[in-house]
C-alpha positions as CSV (number, residue, x, y, z in Angstrom):
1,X,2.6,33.3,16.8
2,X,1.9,30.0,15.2
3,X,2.1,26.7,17.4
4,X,3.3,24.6,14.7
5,X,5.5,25.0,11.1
6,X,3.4,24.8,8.0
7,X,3.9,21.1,7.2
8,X,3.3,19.8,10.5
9,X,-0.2,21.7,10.7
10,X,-1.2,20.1,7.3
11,X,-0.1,17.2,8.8
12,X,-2.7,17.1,11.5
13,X,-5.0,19.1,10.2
14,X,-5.0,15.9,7.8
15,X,-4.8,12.9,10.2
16,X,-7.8,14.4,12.0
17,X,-9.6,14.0,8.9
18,X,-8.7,10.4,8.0
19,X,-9.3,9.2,11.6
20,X,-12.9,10.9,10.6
21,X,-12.9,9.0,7.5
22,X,-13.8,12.2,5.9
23,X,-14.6,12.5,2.0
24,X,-15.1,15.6,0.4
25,X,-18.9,15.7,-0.4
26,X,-18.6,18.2,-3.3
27,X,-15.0,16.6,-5.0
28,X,-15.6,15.9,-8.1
29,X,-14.0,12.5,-8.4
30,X,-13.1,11.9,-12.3
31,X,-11.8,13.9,-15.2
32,X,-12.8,12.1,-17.8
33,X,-15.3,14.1,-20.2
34,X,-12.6,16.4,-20.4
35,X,-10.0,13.9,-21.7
36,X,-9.0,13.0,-25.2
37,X,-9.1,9.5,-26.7
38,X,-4.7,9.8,-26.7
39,X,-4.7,10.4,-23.0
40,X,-7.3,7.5,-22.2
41,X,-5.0,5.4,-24.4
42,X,-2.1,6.1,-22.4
43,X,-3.3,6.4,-18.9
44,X,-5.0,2.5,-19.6
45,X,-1.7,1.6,-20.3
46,X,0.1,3.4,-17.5
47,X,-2.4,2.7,-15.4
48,X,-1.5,-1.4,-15.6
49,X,2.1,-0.4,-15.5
50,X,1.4,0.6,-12.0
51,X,-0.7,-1.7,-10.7
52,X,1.3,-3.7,-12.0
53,X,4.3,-2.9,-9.6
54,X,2.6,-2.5,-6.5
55,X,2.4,-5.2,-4.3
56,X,-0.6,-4.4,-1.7
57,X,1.3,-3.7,1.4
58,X,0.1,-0.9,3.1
59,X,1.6,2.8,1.4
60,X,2.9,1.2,-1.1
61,X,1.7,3.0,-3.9
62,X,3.1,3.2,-7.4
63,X,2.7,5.5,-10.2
64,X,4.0,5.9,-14.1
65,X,4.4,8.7,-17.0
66,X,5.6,8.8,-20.0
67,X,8.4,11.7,-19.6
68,X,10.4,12.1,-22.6
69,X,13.8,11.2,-23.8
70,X,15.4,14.6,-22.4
71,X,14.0,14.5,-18.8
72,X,15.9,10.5,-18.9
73,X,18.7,12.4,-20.1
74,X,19.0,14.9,-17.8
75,X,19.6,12.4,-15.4
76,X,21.2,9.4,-17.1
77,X,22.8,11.0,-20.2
78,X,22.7,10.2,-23.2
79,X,20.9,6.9,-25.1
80,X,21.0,5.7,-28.7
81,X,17.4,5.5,-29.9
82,X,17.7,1.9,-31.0
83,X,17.9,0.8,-27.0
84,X,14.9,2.9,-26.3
85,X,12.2,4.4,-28.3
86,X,9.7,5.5,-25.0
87,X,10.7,6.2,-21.7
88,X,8.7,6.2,-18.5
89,X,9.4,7.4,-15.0
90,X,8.0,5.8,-12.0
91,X,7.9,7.0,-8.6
92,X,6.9,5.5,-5.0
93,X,5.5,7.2,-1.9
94,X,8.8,6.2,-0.3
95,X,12.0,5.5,-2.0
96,X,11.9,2.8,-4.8
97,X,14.1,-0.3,-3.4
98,X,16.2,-2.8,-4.7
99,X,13.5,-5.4,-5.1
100,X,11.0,-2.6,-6.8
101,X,13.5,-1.6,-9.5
102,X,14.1,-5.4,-9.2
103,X,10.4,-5.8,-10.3
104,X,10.9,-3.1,-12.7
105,X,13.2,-4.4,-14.8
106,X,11.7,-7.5,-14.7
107,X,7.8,-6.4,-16.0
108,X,10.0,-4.3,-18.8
109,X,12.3,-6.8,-19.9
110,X,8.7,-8.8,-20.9
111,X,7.2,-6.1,-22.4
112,X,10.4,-5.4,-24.2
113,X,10.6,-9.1,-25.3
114,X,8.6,-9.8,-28.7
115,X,7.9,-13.4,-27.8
116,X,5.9,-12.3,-24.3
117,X,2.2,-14.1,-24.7
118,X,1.6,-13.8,-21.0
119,X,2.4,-10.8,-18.2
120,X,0.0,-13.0,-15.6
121,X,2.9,-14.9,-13.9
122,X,5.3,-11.8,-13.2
123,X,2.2,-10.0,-12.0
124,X,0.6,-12.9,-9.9
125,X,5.0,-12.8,-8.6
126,X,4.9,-9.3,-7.2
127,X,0.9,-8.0,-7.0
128,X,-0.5,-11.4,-5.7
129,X,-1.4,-9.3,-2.1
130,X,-2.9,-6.4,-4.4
131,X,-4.8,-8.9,-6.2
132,X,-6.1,-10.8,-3.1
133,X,-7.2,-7.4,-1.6
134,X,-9.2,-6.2,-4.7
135,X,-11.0,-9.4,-4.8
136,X,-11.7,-9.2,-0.8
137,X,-12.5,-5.3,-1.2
138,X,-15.1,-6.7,-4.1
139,X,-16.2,-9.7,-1.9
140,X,-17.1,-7.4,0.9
141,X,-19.6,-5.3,-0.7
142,X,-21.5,-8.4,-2.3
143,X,-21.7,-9.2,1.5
144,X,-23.1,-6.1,2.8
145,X,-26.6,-6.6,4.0
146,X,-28.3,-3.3,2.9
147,X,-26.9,-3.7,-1.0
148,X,-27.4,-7.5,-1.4
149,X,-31.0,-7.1,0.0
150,X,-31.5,-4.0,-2.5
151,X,-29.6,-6.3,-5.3
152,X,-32.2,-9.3,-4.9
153,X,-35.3,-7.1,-4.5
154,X,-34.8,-5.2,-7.4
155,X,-33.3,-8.7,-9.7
156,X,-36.4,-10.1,-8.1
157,X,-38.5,-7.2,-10.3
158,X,-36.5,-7.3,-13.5
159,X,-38.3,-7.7,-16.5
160,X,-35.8,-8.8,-18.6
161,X,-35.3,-9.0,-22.7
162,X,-36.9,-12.2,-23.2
163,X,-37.5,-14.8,-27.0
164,X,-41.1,-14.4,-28.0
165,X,-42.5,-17.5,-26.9
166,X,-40.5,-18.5,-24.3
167,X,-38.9,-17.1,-21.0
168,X,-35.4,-17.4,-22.2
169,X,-33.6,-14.0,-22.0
170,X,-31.9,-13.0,-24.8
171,X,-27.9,-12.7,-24.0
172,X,-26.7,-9.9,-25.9
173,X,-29.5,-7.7,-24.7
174,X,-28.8,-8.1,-21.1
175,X,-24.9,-8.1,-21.4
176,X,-23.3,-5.7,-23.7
177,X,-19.9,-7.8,-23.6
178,X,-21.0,-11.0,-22.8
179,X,-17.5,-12.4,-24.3
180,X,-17.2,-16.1,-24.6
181,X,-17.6,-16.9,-21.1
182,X,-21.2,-16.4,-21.0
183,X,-22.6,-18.0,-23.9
184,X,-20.8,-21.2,-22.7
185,X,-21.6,-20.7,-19.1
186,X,-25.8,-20.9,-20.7
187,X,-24.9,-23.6,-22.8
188,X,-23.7,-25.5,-19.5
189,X,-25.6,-24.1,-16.4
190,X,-29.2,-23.9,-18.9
191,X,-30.6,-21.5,-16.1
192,X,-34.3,-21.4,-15.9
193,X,-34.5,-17.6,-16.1
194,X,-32.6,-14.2,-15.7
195,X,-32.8,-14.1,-12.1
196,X,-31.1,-17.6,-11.3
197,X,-28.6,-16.7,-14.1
198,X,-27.4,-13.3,-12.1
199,X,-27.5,-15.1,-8.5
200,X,-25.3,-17.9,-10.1
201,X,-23.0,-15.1,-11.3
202,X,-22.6,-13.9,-8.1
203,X,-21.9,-16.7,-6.2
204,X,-19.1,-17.9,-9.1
205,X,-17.4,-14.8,-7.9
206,X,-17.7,-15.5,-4.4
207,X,-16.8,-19.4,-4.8
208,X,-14.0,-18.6,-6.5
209,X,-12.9,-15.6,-4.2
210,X,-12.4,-18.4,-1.5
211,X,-10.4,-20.1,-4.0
212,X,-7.8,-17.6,-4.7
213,X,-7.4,-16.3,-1.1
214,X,-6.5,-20.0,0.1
215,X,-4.8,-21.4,-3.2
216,X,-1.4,-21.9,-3.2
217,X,-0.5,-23.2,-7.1
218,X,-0.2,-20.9,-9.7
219,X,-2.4,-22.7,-11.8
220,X,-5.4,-22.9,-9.3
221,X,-4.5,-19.0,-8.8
222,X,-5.0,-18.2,-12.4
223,X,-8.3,-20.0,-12.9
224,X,-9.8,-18.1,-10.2
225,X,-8.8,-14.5,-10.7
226,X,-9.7,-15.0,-14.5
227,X,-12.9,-16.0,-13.8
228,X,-13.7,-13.3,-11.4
229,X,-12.7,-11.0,-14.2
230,X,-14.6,-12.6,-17.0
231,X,-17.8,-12.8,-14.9
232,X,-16.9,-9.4,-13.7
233,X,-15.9,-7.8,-17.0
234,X,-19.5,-9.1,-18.3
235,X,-21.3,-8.1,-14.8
236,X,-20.3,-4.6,-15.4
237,X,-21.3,-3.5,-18.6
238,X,-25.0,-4.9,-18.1
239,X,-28.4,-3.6,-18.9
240,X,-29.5,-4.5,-15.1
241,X,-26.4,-3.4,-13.4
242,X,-26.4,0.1,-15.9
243,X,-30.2,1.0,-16.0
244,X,-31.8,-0.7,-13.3
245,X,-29.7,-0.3,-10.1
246,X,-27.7,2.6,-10.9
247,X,-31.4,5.0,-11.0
248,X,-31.8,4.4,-7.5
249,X,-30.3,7.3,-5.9
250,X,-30.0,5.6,-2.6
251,X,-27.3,2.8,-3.6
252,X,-25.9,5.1,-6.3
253,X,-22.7,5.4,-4.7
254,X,-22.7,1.6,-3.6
255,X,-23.5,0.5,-7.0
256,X,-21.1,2.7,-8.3
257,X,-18.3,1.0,-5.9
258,X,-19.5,-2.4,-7.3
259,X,-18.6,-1.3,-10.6
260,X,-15.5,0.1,-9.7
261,X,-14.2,-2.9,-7.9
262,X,-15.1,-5.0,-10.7
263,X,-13.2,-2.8,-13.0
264,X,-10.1,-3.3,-10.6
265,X,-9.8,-6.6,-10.9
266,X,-9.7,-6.5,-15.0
267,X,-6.0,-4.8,-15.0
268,X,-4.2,-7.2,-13.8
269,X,-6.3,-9.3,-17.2
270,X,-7.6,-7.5,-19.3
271,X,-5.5,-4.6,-18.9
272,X,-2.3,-6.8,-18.9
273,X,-3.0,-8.1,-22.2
274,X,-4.0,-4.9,-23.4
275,X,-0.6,-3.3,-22.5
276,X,0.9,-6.4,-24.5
277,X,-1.2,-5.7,-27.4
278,X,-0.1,-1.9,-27.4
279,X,3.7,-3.1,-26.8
280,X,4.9,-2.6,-30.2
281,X,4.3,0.6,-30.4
282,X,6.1,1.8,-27.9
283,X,9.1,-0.7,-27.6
284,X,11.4,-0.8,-26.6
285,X,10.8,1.1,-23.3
286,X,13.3,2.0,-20.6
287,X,12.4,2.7,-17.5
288,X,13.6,4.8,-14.6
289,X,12.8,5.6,-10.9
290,X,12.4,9.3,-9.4
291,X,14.9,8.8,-6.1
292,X,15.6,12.2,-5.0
293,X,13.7,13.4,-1.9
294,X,13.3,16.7,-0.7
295,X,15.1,16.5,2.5
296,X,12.1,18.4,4.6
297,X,10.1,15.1,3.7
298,X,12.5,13.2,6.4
299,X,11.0,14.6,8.8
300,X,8.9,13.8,11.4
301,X,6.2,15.4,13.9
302,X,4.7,14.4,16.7
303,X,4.0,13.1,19.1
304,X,0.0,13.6,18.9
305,X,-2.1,14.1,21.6
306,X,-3.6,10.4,22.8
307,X,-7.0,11.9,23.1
308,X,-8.7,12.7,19.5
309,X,-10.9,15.5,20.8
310,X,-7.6,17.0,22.8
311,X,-5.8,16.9,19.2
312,X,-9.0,18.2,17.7
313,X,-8.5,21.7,20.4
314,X,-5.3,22.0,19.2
315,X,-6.0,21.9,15.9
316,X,-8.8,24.7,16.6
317,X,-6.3,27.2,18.4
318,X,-4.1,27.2,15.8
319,X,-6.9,28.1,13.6
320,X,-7.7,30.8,15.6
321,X,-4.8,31.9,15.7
322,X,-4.2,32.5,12.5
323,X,-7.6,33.7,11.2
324,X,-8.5,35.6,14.2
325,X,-11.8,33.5,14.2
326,X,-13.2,31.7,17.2
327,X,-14.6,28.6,15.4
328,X,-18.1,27.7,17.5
329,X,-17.2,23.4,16.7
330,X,-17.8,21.0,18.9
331,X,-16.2,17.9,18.0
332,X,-17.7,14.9,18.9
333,X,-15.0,12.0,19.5
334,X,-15.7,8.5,20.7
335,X,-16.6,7.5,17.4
336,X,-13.0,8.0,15.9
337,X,-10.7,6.9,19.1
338,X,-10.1,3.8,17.8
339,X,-9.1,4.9,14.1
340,X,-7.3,7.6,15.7
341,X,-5.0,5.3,17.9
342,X,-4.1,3.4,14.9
343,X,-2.8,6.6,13.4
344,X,-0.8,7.7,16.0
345,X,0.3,5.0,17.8
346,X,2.6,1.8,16.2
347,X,1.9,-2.0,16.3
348,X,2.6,-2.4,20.0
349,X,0.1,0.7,20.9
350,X,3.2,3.2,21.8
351,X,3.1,6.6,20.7
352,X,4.9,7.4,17.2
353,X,6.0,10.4,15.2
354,X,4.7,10.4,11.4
355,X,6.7,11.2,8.3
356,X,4.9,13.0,5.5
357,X,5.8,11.9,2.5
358,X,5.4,13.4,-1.2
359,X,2.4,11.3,-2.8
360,X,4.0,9.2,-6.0
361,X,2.0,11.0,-8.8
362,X,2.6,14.7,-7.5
363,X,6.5,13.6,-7.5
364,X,6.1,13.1,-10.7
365,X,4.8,16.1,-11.4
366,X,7.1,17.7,-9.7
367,X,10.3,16.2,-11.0
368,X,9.2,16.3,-14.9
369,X,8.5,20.5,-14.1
370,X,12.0,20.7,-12.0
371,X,13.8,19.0,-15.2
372,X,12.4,20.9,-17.9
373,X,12.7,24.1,-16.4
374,X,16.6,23.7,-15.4
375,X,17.1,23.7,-19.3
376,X,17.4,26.5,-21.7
377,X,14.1,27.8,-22.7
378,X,12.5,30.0,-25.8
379,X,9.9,32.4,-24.0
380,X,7.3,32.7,-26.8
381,X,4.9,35.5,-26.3
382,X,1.1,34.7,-26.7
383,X,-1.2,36.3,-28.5
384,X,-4.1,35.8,-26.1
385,X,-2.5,37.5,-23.4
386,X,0.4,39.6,-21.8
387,X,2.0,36.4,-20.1
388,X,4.9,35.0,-21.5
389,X,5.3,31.0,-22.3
390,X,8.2,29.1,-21.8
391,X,8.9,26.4,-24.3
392,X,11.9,23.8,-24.6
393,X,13.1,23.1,-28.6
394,X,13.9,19.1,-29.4
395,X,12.4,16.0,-28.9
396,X,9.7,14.6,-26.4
397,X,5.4,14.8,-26.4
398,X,5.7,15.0,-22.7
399,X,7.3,18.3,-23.2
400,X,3.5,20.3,-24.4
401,X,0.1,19.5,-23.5
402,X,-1.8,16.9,-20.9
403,X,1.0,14.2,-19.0
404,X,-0.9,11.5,-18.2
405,X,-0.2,9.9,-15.0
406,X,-0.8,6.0,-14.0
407,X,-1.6,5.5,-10.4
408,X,-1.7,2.0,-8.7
409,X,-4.7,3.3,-7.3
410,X,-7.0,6.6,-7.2
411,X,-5.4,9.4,-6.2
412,X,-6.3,10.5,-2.7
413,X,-8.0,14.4,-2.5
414,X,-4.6,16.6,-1.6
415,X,-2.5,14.8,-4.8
416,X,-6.2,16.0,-7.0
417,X,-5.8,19.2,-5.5
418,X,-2.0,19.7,-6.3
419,X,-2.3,18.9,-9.7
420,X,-5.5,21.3,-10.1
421,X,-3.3,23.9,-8.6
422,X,-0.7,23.3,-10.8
423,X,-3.4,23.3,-14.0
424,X,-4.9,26.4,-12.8
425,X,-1.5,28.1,-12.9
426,X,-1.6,27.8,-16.3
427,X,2.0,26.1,-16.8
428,X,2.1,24.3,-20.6
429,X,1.9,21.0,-19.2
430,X,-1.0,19.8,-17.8
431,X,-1.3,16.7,-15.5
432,X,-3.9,14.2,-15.2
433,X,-4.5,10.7,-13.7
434,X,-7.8,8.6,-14.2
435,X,-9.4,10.3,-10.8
436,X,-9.6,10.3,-7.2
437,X,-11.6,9.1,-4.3
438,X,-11.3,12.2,-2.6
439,X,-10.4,11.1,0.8
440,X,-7.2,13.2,2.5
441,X,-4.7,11.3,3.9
442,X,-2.2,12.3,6.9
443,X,1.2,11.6,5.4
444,X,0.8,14.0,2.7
445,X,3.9,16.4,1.8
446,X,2.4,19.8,0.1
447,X,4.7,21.2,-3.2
448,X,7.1,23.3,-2.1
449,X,6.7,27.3,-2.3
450,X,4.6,29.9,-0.4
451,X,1.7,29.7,-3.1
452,X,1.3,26.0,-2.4
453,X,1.7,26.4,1.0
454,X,-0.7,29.3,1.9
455,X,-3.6,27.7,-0.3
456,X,-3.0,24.1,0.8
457,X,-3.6,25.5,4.6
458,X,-6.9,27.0,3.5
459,X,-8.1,24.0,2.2
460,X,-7.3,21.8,5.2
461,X,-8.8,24.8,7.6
462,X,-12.2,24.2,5.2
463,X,-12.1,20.6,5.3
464,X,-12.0,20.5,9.0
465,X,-14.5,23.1,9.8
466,X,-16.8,21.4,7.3
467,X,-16.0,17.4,8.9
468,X,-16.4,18.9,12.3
469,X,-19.7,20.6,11.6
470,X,-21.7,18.2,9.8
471,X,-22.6,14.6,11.3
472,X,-21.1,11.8,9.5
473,X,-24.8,11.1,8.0
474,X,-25.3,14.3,6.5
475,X,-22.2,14.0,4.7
476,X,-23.5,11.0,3.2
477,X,-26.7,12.5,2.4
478,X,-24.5,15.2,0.4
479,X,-24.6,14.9,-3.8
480,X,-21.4,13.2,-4.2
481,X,-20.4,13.1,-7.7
482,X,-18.8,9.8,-8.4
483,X,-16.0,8.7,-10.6
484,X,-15.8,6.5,-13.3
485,X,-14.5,3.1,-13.4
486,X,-10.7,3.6,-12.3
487,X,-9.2,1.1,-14.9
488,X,-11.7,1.8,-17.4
489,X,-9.9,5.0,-18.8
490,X,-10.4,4.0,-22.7
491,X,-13.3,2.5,-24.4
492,X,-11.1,0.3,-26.4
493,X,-11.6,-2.8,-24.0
494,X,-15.0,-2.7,-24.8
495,X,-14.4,-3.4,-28.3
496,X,-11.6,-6.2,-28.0
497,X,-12.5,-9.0,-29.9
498,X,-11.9,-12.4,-28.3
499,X,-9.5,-14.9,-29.8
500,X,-10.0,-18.6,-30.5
501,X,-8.0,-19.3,-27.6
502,X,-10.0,-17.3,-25.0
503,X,-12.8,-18.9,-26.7
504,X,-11.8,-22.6,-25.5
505,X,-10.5,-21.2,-22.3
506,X,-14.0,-19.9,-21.7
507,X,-15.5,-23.1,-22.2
508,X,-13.2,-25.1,-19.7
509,X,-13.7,-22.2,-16.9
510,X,-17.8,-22.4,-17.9
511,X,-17.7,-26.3,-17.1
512,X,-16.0,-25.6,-13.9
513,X,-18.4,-22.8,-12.9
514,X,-21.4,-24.9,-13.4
515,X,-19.8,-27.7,-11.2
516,X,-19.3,-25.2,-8.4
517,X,-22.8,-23.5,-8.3
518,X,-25.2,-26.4,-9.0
């Protein structure tokens, strides 16, 4: 007889992994050769949506879809058009509060509003923590011994595009989207050659990294994030970054991080005046919050055992037990006690029971299916095969085809693999967010039903054999197949054009750079 109920063995099967700060070697981390151009479009924009209300504290993760005006109905009743035209529904780990719908209607009512030029204060409001620990997460692996020493050796043996005659590198070679910021910073800075250009790139970022964790003023705040992100925006779409470092299979994956963080910081920029840019087409939008929880998601297990490698048994028995396998692991634990402490234990080191909770975009996912199939449905039989499709009749594109999902972050590996289960069921709506890190986290709540549930425990049994059994450097020596930029979900911000104004901001910001790095 099983030890413990199927949730609570997820549970622990799944803190065990994140106190191994395990990553599934073979995930494949992004989806996006298989999207279309429409669900770029509108992941980009959901994508800001929820970064946009999340605020950085710990678990606090948002996400957004576009659902439909019958799955707002179904819940609010009816709406005349003219007060909405699209709807999204947004959904937190935990339940939305006051202050997040709060937020909510305050980032809508300026979309909403024609006369909006500027989303920067409302964000900078309610995601200044987010923002200060993307440019600390980005800060922290320019600081990394092993990658800046790989960054300067290979900068140091860069042959860049260079003027006949001269040792001036030529801009627009070396930086595909060199926007106005560059240009000017030359025209200022006059750097002898490409190599003093990049080092003076990255210690702008870095100066002005200091700046924003320790400014207080809005205006002091602006001037640095922007920076960060135009230097950024630049940094990553260039010919060294993109053919020289990213060939070297051993910082791959680091390089790859670089990019990513980069790309973070651009949403709450570049991505903000994106989603302004796209605002008339979908205003005006109303909003609403998924606030119903399963009640088994109130729950909570524990307590653990104190010991990692004690839990670890446990975890092993049960396995056994239900596989009639003796598993020949043995775990090694001193190197995760301390990670594991701070998952099982609270802020004054006592022990403490954990909650799972259902993961933002899967309860989504799992509302929008709920809603659509308590209505009447056509079943329309296919032609390709003896299975029966059920289709609503009326109004909504959410209703057919791929739902994109925004996430205020990447999607952690059980959330990936719910919505590939769902896919490979072959429902008519298919769900998608812009990827995943493929890291499991502990508080995870599995989709209800014994299909969900049987597979789910397979997986997690998999996982752990395969985290036990392989030292934490072969796993890193493992072809990881990494994502693409998270934010970076449309090619359409590499083709904005700048405007005059961005122009003459460029030029103050490039006057204030070269003060700080000569």
């Amino acid at each position: 007889m099983a030890k413990f109920q199927d949730q609570e063995y997820l549970l622990r099967g799944l803190a065990v992994l994140q106190a191994m700060d395990y990553a599934d070697p073979s995930a494949l981390l992004s989806n996006k050769p298989g999207r279309t151009n429409v669900i770029n479009s509108r992941l980009r924009l959901l994508d800001v949506i929820a970064a946009g209300l999340a605020t950085g504290s710990s678990g606090d993760v948002v996400a957004a879809a576009f659902s439909g005006r019958e799955v707002y109905m179904q819940q609010h009743g009816p709406i005349d058009s003219s007060k909405a035209k699209t709807f999204v529904l947004l959904a937190k780990n935990e339940t939305p509060s006051i202050r997040d719908k709060h937020a909510a209607t305050k980032l809508f009512d300026a979309i909403n509003d024609p006369k909006t030029e500027d989303l920067f204060p409302i964000l900078l409001e309610r995601c200044k923590e987010n923002m200060q620990k993307r440019v600390t997460s980005l800060l922290k692996i320019l600081r990394e011994p092993g990658f800046l020493k790989f960054m300067q050796s290979e900068l140091h043996k860069y042959q860049p595009h260079i003027v006949v005659g001269s040792n001036q590198f030529v801009i627009n070679k070396e930086f595909e989207n060199p926007g106005p910021i560059l240009p000017a910073l030359v025209k200022e800075y006059a750097p002898k050659d490409f190599e003093a250009f990049w080092k003076a790139l990255i210690q702008a970022i870095e100066i002005n990294g200091a700046i924003f964790s320790k400014a207080k003023e809005e205006k002091k705040l602006r001037e640095a994030y922007e920076t960060i992100s135009l230097i950024g925006y630049s940094i990553q779409y260039s010919t060294f970054l993109n053919q020289k470092l990213l060939i070297k299979s051993q910082y791959k994956e680091r390089t790859e991080k670089f990019k990513r963080r980069l790309s973070k910081i651009n949403v709450y920029t570049r991505g903000a005046r994106y989603l302004l840019e796209q605002a008339d087409k979908i205003r005006p939008v109303k909003c609403f919050w998924v606030e119903n929880e399963p009640s088994d998601t109130r729950v909570e297990y524990g307590p653990f055992n104190p010991v990692f490698k004690d839990e670890v048994q446990e975890i092993l028995k049960e396995m056994r037990l239900r596989q009639g396998e003796k598993p020949s692991i043995v775990p090694s634990s001193s190197q995760y006690e301390s990670k594991w402490k701070k998952i099982i234990t609270d802020e004054c080191g006592q022990p403490k029971k954990l909650r799972a909770y259902f993961h933002c975009e899967v309860k989504i996912m799992h509302y929008m299916e709920q809603k659509f199939m308590s209505r009447n449905v056509v079943k329309i039989a296919t032609t390709s095969s003896n299975k029966t499709n059920e289709r609503f009749q009326g109004e909504g594109y959410a209703r057919l085809g791929t739902v994109a999902i925004g996430v205020s972050k990447n999607s952690c590996l059980m959330c990936q693999w719910s919505l590939d289960r769902h896919n490979d069921m072959k429902f008519e709506r298919n769900y998608v967010t812009s990827g995943n890190h493929g890291k499991p986290y502990a508080k995870w709540f599995n989709l209800p039903g014994t299909e969900y549930a049987e597979h789910a425990r397979l997986l997690v049994e998999k996982l752990v054999k395969d985290a036990l059994t392989t030292s934490p450097g072969k796993q890193r020596n493992k072809q990881r197949v990494v994502s693409d930029e998270h934010y970076s979900s449309s090619d359409d911000d590499r083709r904005t054009k700048e405007s005059g104004e961005d122009k003459i901001t460029a030029e103050r910001y490039a006057k204030t750079i070269a003060q700080q790095i000569r």
